[in-house]
DRENLOSE-785899 format. One line per field, with one value per residue (C-alpha): y, x, z; residue number from 1; residue in three letters. Coordinates in pm, 1 decimal, always signed. Last residue first. Example, Ala and Ser with C-alpha at 12.3 -4.5 7.8 and 13.67 -1.06 7.14 Angstrom:
REM DRENLOSE-785899
yy <- [-106.0|-450.0]
xx <- [+1367.0|+1230.0]
zz <- [+714.0|+780.0]
i <- [2|1]
aa <- [SER|ALA]
REM end
This chain:
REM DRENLOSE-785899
yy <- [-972.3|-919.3|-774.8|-428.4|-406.0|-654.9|-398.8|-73.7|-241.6|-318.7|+31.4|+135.5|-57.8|+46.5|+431.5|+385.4|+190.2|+488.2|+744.1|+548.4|+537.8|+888.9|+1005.4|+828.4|+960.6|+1309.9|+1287.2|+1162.3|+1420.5|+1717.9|+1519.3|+1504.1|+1890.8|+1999.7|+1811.0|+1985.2|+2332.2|+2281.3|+2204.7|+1864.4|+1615.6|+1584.6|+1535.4|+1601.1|+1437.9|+1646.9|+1529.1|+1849.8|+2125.4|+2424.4|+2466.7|+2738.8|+2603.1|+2508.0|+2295.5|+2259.8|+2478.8|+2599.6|+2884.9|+2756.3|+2771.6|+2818.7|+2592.4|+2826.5|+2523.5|+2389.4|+2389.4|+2072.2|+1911.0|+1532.4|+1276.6|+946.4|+1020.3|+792.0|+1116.9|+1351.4|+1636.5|+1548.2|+1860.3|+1893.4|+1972.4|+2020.7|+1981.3|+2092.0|+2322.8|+2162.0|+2235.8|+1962.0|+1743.6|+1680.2|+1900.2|+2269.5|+2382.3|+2710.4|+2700.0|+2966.3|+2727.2|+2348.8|+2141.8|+1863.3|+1843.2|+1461.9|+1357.8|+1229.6|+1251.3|+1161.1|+1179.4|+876.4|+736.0|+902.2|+808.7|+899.0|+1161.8|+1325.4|+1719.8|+1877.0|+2248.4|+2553.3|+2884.9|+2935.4|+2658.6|+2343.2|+2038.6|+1763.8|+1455.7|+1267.7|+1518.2|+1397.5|+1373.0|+1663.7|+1888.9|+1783.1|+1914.6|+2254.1|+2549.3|+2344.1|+2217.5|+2581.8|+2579.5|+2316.7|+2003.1|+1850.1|+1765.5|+1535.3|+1312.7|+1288.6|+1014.3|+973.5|+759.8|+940.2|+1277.1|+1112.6|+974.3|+586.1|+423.8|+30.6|+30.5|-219.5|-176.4|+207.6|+219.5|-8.8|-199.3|-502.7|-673.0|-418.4|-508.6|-850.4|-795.7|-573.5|-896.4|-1061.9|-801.0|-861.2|-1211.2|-1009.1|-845.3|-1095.0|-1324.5|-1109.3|-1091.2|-1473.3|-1503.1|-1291.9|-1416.7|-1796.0|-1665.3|-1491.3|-1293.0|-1080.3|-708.6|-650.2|-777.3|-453.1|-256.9|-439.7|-176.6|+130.3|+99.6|+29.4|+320.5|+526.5|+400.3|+387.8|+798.8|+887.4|+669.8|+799.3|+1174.8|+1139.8|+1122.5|+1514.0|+1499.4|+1770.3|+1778.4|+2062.5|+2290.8|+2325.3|+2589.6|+2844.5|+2866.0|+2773.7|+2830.2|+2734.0|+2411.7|+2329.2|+2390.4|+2059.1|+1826.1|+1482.3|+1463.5|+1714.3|+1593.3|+1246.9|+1311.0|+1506.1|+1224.1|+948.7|+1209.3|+1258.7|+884.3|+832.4|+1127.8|+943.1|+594.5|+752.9|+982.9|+708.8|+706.5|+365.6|+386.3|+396.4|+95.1|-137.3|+41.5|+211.8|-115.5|-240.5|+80.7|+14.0|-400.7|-268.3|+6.6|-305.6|-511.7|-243.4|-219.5|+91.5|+340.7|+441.0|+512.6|+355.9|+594.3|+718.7|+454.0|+301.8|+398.7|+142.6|+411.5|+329.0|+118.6|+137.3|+455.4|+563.7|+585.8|+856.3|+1105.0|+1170.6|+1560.1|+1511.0|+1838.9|+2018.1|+1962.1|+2022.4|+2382.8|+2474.1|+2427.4|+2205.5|+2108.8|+2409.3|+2663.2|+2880.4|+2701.6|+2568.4|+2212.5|+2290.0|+2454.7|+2844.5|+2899.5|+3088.3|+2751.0|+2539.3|+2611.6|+2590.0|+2274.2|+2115.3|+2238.0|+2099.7|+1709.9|+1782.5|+1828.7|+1552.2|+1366.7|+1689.8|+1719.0|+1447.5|+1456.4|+1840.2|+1648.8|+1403.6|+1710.0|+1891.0|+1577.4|+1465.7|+1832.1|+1865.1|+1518.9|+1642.7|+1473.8|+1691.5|+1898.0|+1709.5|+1552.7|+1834.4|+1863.8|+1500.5|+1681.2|+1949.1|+1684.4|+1460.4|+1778.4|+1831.4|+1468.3|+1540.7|+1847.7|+1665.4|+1451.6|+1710.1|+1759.4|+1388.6|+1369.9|+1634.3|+1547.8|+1189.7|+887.0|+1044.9|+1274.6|+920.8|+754.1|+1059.1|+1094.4|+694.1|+646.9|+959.8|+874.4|+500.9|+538.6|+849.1|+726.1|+350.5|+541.6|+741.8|+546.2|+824.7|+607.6|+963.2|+962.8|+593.1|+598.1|+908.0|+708.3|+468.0|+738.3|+763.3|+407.9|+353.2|+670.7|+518.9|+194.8|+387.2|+643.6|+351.5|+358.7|+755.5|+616.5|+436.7|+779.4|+770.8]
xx <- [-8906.1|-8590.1|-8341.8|-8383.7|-8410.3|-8036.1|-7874.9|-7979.8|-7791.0|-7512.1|-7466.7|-7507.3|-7236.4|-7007.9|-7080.3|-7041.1|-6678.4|-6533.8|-6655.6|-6462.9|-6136.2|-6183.2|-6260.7|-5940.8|-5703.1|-5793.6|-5708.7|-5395.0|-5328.6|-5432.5|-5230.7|-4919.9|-5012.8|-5000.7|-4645.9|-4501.9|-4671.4|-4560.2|-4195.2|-4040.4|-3994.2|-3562.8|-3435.4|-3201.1|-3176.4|-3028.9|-2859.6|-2759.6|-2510.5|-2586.1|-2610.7|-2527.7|-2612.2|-2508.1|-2625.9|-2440.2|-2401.8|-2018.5|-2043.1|-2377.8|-2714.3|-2859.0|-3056.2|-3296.9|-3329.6|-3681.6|-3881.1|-4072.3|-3815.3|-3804.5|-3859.0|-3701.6|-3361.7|-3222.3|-3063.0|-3333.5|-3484.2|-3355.5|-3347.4|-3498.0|-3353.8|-3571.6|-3516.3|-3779.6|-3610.4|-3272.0|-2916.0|-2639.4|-2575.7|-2311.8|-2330.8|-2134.7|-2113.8|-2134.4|-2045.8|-2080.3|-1908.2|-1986.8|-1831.9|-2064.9|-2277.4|-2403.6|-2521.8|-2836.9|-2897.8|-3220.2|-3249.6|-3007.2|-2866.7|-2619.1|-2641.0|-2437.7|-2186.6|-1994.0|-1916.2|-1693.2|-1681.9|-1528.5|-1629.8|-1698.5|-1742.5|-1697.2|-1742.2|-1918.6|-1803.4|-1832.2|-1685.7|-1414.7|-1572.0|-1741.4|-1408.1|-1281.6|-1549.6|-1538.5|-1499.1|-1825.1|-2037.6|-2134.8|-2396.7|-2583.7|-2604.6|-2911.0|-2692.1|-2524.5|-2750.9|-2658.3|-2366.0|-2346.5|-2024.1|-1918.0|-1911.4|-1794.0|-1464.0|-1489.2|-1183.7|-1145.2|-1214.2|-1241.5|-1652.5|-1526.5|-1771.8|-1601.8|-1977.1|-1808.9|-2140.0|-2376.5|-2284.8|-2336.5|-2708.5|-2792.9|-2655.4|-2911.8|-3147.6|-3122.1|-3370.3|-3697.7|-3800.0|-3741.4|-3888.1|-4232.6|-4257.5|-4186.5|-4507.6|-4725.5|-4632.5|-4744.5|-5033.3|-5159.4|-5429.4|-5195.4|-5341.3|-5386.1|-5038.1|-4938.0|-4999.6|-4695.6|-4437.9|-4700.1|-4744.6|-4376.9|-4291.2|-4468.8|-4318.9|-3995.2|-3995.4|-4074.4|-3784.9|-3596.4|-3693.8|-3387.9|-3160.1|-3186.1|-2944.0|-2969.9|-3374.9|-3333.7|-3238.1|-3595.0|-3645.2|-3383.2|-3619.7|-3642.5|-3445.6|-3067.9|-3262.6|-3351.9|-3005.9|-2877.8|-3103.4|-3102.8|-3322.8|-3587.7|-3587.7|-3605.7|-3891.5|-4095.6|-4076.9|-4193.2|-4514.5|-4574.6|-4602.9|-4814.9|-5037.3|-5079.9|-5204.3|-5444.4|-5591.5|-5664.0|-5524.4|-5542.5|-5339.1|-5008.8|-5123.2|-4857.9|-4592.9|-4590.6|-4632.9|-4309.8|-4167.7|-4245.9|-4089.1|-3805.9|-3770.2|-3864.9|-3548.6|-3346.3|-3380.7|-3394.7|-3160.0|-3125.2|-2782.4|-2685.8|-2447.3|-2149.1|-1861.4|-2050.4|-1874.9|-1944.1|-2163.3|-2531.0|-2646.0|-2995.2|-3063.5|-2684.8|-2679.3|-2898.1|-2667.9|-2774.3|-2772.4|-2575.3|-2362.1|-2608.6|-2781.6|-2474.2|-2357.0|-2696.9|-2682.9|-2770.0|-2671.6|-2433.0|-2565.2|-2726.9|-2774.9|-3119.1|-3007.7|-2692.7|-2856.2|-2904.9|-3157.4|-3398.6|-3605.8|-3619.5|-3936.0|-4055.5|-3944.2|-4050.2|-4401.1|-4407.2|-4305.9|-4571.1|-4810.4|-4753.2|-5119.8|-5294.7|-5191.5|-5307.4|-5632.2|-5601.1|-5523.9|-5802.7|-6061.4|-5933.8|-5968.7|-6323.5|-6432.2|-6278.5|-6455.9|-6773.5|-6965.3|-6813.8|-6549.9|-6258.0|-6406.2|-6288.1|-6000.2|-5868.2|-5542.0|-5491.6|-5497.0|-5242.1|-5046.8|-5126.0|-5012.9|-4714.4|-4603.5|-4702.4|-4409.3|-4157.2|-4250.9|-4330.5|-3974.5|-3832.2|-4008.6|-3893.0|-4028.6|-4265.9|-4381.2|-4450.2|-4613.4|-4892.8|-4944.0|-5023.5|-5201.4|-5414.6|-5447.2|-5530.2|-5745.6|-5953.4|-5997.5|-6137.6|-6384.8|-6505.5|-6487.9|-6587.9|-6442.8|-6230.8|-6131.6|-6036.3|-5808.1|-5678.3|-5618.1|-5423.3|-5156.9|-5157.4|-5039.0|-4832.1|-4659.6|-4617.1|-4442.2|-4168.4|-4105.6|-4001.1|-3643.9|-3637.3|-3626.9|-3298.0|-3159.7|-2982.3]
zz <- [+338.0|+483.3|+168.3|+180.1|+547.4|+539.8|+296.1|+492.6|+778.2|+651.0|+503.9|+831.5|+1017.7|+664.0|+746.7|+1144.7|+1048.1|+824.5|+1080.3|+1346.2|+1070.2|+960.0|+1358.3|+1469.8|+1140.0|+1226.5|+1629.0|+1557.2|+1297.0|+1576.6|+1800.4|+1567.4|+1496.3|+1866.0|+1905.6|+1655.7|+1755.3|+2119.8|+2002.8|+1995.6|+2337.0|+2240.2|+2606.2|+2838.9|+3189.2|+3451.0|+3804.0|+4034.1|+4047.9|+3902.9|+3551.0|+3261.3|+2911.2|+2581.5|+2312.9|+1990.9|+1683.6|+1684.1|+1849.7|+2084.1|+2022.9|+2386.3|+2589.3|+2892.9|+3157.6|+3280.5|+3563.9|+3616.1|+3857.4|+3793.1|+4043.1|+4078.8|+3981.7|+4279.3|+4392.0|+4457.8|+4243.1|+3908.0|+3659.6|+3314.7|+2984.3|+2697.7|+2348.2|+2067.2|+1832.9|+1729.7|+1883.2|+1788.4|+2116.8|+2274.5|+2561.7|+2585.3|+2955.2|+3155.3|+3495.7|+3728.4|+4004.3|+3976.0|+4220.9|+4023.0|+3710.5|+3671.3|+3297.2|+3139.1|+2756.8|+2572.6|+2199.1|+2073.1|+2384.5|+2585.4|+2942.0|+3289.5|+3149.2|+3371.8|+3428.6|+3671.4|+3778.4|+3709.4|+3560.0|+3134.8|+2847.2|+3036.4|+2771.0|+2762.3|+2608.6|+2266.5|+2039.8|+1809.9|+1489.7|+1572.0|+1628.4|+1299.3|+1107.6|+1270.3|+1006.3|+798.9|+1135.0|+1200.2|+941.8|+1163.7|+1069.0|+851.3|+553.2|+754.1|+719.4|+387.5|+482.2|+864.3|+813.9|+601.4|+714.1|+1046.5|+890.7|+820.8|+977.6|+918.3|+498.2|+290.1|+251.6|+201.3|-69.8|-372.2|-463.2|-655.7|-476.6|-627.4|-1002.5|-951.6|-783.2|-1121.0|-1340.4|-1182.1|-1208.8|-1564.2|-1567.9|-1404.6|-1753.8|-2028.5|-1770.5|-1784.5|-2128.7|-2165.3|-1890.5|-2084.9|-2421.4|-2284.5|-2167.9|-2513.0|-2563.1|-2839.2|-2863.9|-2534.6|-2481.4|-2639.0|-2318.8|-2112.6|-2179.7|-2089.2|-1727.6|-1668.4|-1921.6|-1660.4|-1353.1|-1467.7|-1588.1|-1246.0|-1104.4|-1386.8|-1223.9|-976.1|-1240.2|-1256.2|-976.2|-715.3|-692.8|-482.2|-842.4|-919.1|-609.2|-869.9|-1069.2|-1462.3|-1755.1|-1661.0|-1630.6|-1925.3|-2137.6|-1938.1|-2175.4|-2054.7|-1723.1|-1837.8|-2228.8|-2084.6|-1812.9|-2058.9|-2320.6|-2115.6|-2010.9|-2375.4|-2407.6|-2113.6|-2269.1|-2605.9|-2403.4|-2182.6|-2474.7|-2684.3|-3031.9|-3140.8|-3429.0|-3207.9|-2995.0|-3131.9|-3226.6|-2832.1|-2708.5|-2931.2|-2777.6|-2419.3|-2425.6|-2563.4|-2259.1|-2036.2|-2249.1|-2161.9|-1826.5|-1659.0|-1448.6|-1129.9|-1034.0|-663.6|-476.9|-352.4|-471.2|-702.3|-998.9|-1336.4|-1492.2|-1570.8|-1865.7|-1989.7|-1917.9|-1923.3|-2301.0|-2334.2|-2170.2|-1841.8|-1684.1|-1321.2|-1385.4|-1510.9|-1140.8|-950.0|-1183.4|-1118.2|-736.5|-443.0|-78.6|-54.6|-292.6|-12.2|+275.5|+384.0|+435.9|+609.8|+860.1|+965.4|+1178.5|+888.6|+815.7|+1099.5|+1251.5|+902.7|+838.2|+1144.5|+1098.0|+800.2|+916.4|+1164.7|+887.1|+644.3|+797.6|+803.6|+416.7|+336.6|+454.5|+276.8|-13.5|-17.8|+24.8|-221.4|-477.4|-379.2|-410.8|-759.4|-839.1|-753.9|-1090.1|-1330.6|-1293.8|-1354.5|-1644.3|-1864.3|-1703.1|-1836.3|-1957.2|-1697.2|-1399.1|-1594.8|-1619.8|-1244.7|-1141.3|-1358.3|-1182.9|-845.6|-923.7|-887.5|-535.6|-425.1|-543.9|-339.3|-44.7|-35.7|+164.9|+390.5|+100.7|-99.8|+187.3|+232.8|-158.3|-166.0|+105.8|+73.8|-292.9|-242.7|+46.9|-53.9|-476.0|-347.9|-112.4|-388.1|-701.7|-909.0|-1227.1|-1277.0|-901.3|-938.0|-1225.1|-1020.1|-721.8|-918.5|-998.8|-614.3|-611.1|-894.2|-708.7|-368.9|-449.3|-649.5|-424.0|-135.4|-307.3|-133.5|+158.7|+90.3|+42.7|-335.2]
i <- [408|407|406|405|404|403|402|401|400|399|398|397|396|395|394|393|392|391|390|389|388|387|386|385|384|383|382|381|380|379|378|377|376|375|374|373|372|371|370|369|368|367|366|365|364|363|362|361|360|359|358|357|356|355|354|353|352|351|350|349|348|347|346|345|344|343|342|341|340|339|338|337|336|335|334|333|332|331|330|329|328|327|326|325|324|323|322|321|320|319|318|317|316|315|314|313|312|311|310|309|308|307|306|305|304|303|302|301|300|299|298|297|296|295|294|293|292|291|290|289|288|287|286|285|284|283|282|281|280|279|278|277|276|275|274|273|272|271|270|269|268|267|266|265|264|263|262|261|260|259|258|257|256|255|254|253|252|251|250|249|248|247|246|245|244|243|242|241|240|239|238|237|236|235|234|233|232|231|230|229|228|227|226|225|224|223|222|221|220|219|218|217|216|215|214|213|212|211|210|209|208|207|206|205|204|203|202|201|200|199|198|197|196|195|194|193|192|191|190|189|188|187|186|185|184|183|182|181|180|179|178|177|176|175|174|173|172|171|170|169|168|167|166|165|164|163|162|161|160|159|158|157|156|155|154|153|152|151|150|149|148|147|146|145|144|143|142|141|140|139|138|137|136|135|134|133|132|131|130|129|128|127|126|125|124|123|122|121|120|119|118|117|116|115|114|113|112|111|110|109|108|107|106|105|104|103|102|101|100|99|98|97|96|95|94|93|92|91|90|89|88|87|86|85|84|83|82|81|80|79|78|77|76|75|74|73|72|71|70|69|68|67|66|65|64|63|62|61|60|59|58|57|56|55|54|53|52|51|50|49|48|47|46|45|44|43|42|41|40|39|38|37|36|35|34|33|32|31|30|29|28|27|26|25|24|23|22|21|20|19|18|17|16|15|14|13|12|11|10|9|8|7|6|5|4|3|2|1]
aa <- [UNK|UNK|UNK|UNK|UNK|UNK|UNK|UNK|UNK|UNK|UNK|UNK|UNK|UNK|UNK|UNK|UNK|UNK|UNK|UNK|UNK|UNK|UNK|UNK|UNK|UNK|UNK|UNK|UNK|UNK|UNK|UNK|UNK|UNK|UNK|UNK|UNK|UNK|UNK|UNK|UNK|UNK|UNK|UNK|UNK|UNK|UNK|UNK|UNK|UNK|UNK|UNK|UNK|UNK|UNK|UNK|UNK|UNK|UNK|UNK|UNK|UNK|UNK|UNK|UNK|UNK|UNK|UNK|UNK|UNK|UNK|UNK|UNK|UNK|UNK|UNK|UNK|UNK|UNK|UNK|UNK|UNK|UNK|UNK|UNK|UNK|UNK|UNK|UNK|UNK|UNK|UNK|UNK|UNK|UNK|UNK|UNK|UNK|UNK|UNK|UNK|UNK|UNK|UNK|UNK|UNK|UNK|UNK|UNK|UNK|UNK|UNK|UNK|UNK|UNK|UNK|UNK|UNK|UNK|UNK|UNK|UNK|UNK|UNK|UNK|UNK|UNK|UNK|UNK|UNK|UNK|UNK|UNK|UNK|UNK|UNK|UNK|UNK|UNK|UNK|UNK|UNK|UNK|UNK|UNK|UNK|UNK|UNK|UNK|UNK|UNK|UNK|UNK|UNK|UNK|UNK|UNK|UNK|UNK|UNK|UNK|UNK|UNK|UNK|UNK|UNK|UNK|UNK|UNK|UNK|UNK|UNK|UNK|UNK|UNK|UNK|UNK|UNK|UNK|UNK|UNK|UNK|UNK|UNK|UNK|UNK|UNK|UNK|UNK|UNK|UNK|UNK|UNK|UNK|UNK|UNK|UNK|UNK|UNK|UNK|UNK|UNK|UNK|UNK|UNK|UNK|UNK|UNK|UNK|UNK|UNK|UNK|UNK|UNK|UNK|UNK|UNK|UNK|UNK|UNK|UNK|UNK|UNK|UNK|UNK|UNK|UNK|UNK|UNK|UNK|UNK|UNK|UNK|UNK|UNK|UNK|UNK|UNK|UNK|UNK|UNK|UNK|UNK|UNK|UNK|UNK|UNK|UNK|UNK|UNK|UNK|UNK|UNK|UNK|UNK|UNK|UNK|UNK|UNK|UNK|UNK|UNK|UNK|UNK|UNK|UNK|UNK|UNK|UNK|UNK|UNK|UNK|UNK|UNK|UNK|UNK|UNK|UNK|UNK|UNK|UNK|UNK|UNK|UNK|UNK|UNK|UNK|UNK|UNK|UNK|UNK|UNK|UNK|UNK|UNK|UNK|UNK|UNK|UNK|UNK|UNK|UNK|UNK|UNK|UNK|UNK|UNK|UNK|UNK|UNK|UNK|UNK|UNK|UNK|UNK|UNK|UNK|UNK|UNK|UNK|UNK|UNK|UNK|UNK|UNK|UNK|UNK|UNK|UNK|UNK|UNK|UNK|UNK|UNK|UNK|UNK|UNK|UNK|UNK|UNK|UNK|UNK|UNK|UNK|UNK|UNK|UNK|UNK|UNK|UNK|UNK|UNK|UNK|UNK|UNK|UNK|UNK|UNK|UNK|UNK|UNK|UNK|UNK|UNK|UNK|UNK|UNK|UNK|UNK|UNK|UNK|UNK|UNK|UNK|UNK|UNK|UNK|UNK|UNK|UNK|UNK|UNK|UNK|UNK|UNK|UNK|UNK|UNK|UNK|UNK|UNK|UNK|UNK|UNK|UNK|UNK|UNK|UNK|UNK|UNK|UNK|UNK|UNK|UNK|UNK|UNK|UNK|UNK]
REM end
């Protein structure tokens, strides 16, 4: 589990809040949770915000027939193309990316049936996970909350509001998707990037979190309230016991680079598979072709600066994995005051890192991102000024029309 992806569970309350207020056409209430709350949860896990969008369209489906009253549709495109100007760098990344050949995009490497199936949960393991840590943190729930959820369920089952009936069909989607392997031989083959149908108990959490406290409608009771909410804080002790026993390496002096990056590495280039060994041990530059010395001045994160000398049609590999958006720039005197504007053609080289011919000189490289990366972070910069001005000229006014209405 990507400790990103732990930030899923703030978001979704949160966008599933902005529906509450779409339907109460609370309008400025409905922009700032759902564009807050769609925007953080893509930031924190595409895949997730992508299987939780089915739900936010069966929720959609449900209440359709207030959908299109009172501009709610317009409220809701409107909110998701916000969002969607705010996620758009991270798009144009992707795409950019696509067809070079990464890890990411291969075929059957980062997910596949036989993964998925392999991850389905027995019923057992949603209230008690399996001992193994050694990868990765299980979600799973409670008991006493899926208690708690049930006894609701009893309670309120003779209400029959709509709210409460689709919650439960919702809890019952997410188990039949996470614990019946037959499912997924049945859909496309984009489903499988969800890699561990676990994933959705995060999903399924949220929902049995809004219905386990429910029946306390029924009971006005303080003193219920507060056991209710013991019962449900008192097991993460037992969760902090089981993470200290954690067995990941934690004993361990060597960590091997696939490791030690963990799903990062993910993001390498296809070439990475035939040369695992030659990562872990790159940390210099290279001469490819001619003759020539090449040192190393700085290496941190996304900027490199190094010192060619002697060179003679030299050709060298840097370390640096090639990406779309680095640029390599020369120094024009020696106290590396002044850059030369021109820049270098970078090639993708045979085993997916930078390389390029170079003179002799002082170069800096550095990751700056494409022109249509950087275009859409202004154009998102320049979106999230005017909202926030435009927000502050509305409220000015409103003020205003408040204070004529009340001065005599």
């Amino acid at each position: 589990m990507a400790i990103t992806e732990n930030f899923a569970g703030i978001f979704i309350p949160i966008v599933l809040l902005s529906l509450y207020y779409l339907f109460k056409d609370e309008k400025k209430k409905f922009y700032i949770a759902f564009i807050i709350g769609y925007a953080g949860l893509i930031f924190s896990h595409y895949i997730i915000a992508m299987y939780f969008s089915i739900f936010v369209f069966i929720i959609l489906l449900i209440y359709i027939d207030k959908l299109f009253k009172e501009k709610r549709v317009l409220r809701l495109i409107l909110g998701t193309l916000a969002v969607i100007i705010i996620v758009l760098p991270s798009i144009v990344i992707f795409l950019e990316h696509y067809n070079l050949d990464y890890l990411v995009y291969k075929d059957n490497y980062v997910t596949n049936l036989a993964l998925v199936e392999g991850n389905i949960l027995e019923l057992k393991e949603y209230i008690i996970p399996e001992e193994s840590y050694d990868w990765t943190i299980p979600y799973y729930i409670y008991g006493s909350v899926i208690l708690l959820c049930v006894f609701s369920i009893v309670v309120l089952i003779r209400k029959h509001r709509r709210e409460d009936i689709l919650n439960v069909l919702l809890i019952a989607f997410c188990i039949f998707m996470m614990s019946f392997k037959g499912i997924w031989k049945l859909l496309p083959e984009m489903f499988y990037n969800i890699q561990f149908p676990w994933r959705m108990e995060l999903i399924l959490a949220v929902f049995i979190a809004i219905l386990a406290p429910k029946f306390m409608e029924r009971f006005n009771s303080k003193i219920l309230f507060g056991v209710s909410i013991l019962i449900c804080i008192i097991p993460s002790v037992f969760l902090i016991n089981k993470l200290d026993k954690r067995i990941y390496h934690r004993d361990n002096t060597v960590i091997e680079l696939e490791r030690g990056t963990g799903n990062l590495s993910e993001y390498y280039p296809n070439e990475y598979l035939n040369n695992k060994s030659y990562y872990s041990r790159k940390a210099g530059i290279d001469i490819i072709e001619g003759t020539g010395e090449a040192v190393i001045i700085k290496n941190e994160g996304k900027e490199l600066e190094f010192l060619i000398k002697n060179s003679k049609n030299m050709k060298i590999e840097l370390p640096k994995i090639y990406y779309k958006g680095y640029k390599l720039t020369k120094y024009e005197n020696k106290d590396k005051s002044k850059e030369i504007k021109s820049e270098f053609e970078l090639e993708r080289g045979e085993k997916g890192l930078i390389e390029v011919k170079l003179e002799e000189g002082t170069y800096k490289l550095k990751y700056t991102g494409t022109f249509s990366y950087n275009l859409t972070r202004i154009i998102r910069g320049i979106a999230v000024i005017t909202s926030i001005i435009a927000c502050i000229i509305l409220n000015i006014k409103k003020v205003k029309k408040v204070d004529k209405k009340s001065t005599p």
